[in-house]
N, C-alpha and C positions, 0 to 999 in steps of 0.2 A: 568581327564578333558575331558569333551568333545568339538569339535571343527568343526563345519560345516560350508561349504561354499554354500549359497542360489543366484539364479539367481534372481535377483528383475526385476519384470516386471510394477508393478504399485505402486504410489505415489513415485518416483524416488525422487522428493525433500528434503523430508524428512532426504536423507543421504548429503545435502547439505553444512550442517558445514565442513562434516569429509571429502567431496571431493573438499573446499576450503582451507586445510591445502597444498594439491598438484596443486592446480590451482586455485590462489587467487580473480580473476576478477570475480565477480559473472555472469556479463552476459555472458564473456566465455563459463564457465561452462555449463551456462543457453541455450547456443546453440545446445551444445550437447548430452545436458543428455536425452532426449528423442529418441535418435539414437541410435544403437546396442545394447551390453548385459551392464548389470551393474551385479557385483556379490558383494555381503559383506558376510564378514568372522567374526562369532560367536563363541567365547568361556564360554559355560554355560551358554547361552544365552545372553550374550555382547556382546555389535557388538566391534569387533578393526579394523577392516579393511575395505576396500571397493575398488574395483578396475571397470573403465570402458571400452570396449575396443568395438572398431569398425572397421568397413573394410575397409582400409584402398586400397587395389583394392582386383581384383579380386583373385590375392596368399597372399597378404599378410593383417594380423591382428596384430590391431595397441592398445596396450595398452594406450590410451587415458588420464587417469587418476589413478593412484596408493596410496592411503593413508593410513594409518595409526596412531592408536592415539600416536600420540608424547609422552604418558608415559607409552606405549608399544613398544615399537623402541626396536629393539635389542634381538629379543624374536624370531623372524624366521616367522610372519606374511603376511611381504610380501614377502620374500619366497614362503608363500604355497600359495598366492595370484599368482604371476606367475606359478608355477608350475601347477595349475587350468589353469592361462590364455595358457600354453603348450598342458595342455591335452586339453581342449576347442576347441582350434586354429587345432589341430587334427581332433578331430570328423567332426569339419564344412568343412573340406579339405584344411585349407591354408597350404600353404607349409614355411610360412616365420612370424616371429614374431618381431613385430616392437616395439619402446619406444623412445620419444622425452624428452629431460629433460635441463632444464635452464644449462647455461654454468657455472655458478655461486655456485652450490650443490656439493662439493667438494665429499662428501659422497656418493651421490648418483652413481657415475662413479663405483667405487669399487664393490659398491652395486647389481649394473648392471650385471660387468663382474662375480661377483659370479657366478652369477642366469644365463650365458650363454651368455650373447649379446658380443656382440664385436664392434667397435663404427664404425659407418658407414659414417655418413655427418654432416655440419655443416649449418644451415640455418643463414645467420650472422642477425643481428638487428629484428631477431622475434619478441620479449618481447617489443622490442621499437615502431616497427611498429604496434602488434595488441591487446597492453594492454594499456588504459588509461594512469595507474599512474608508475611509474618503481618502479620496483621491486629490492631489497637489498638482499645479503644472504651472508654471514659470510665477510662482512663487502665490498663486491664489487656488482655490478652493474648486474643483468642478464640481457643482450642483445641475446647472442645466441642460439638458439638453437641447442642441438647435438642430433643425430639419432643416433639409437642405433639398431642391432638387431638380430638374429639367425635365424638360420633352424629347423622348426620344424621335422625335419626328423628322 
C-alpha cells in the first residue's frame, strides 16, 4: 500500500464533507478553510484523511481541523496526520503545537495524549457561544472547549 500526504492549495472545498465529520457548522469551517495549510492523506489514491492547521501566533501551530473517514478510524491515519502536522510545524519554525477538541469526544482525549499533547486550557461555553445549533456526542452536550498541546522540539 501506498500512502501520501498532499498539501492542498486550491479548490479547498471539495474536502468539505470529510472536514465537517470534525467541525460540523458549515460556515465555521467556511471561515477558515481558505487560511493556512490544508493537507489530505491518500491511500492508493483514497483520500481518508484530511487535516487543517494554522497559525495560531507567532510559536505556535494550531491544528484546526483533524478528520478522518469514520470507517477508517482505528487504522493509524490520524496518527500520521499529526505526525505531518510535527514535522510541518518544524520546518516553518513553531516551537509549539496546538489542538482544540469539544469536551464531549470522550475518545478523542486518549487519542490526543497518544500522539503527544498533554491538555492545556479549558475555553468553557465555546460550542455554545459560536455554533448555531448544539452539538451532541456520546449522548451529552459539547459546550467546552479543551486545549491541548506539545513541544515541537
Amino acid at each position: 500500500m501506498s500512502t501520501e500526504i498532499l498539501e492542498i492549495k486550491h479548490n479547498r472545498e471539495k474536502f468539505l464533507d470529510l472536514l465537517l465529520l470534525a467541525d460540523p457548522e458549515e460556515a465555521v469551517v467556511l471561515a477558515y478553510l481558505n487560511q493556512g495549510w490544508l493537507f489530505a492523506l491518500y491511500e492508493d489514491g483514497e483520500l481518508y484523511g484530511v487535516m487543517h492547521l494554522i497559525e495560531h501566533d507567532a510559536r505556535t501551530l494550531e491544528i484546526k481541523n483533524l478528520a478522518v473517514k469514520e470507517s477508517a478510524h482505528g487504522k493509524g491515519y490520524g496518527m500520521r496526520l499529526i505526525n505531518q502536522a510535527k514535522v510541518f510545524g518544524k520546518q516553518q519554525g513553531y516551537r509549539t503545537l496546538l489542538v482544540g477538541t469539544g469536551n464531549s469526544g470522550a475518545g478523542i482525549f486518549t487519542f490526543y495524549q497518544k500522539a503527544g499533547f498533554r491538555f492545556k486550557s479549558v475555553i468553557r461555553d465555546f460550542f455554545v457561544v459560536n455554533y448555531k445549533e448544539p452539538i451532541f456526542e456520546n449522548g451529552l452536550q459539547c459546550r467546552d472547549m479543551v486545549l491541548l498541546d506539545q513541544e515541537l522540539d
